[in-house]
C-alpha positions in Angstrom: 3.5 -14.8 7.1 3.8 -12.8 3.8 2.1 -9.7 5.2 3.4 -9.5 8.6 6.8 -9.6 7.3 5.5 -6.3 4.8 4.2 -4.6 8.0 7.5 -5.0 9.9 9.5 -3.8 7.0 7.1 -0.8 6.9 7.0 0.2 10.6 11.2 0.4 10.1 10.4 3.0 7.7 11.0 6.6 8.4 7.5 9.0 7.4 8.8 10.3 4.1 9.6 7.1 2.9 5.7 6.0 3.6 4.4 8.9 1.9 6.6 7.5 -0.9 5.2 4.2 -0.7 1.7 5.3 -0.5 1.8 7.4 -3.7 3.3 4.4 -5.4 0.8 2.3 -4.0 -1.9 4.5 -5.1 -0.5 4.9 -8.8 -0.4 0.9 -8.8 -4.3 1.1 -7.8 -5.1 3.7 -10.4 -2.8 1.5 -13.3 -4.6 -1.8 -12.3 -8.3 -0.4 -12.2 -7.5 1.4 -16.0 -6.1 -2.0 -17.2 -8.8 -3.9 -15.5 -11.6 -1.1 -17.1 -9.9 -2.0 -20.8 -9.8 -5.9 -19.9 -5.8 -6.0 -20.2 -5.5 -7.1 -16.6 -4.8 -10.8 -16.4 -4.9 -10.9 -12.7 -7.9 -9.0 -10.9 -6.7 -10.1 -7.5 -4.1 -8.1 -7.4 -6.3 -4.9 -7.0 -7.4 -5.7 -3.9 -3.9 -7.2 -2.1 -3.0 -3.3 -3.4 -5.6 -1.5 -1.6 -5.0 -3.7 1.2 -1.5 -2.8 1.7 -2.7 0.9 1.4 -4.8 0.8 4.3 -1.5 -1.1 6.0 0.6 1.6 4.8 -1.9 4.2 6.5 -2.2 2.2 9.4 1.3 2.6 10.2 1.6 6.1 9.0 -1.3 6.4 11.6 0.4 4.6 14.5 3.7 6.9 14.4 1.8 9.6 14.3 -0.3 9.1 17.4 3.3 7.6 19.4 4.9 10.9 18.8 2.3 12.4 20.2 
């Protein structure tokens, strides 16, 4: 239920503010991996419910593309 409300709420978005998302996304990823490298990260799950809402975030980036199209 969690995650198809986070897709809806992305596929409202306009392009630019994926691209936005996705870079913030990816900086979480990067943070998360060095904290989980220097054992500071207390919860190792959340790496990959980031890197899944990446490849959401690209999925829909992908679908507009290919509708405008």
């Amino acid at each position: 239920m969690k995650t198809r409300k986070y897709v809806e709420d992305l596929k409202t978005k306009s392009a630019a503010e994926l691209a936005q998302e996705l870079v913030a996304a990816k900086k979480e990823l990067f943070n998360l991996r060095f904290q989980n490298a220097t054992n500071q990260l207390d919860n190792t799950a959340r790496i990959k419910e980031v890197r899944k809402n990446i490849a959401r975030i690209q999925t829909v980036i992908t679908q507009k593309e290919k509708a405008v199209q």
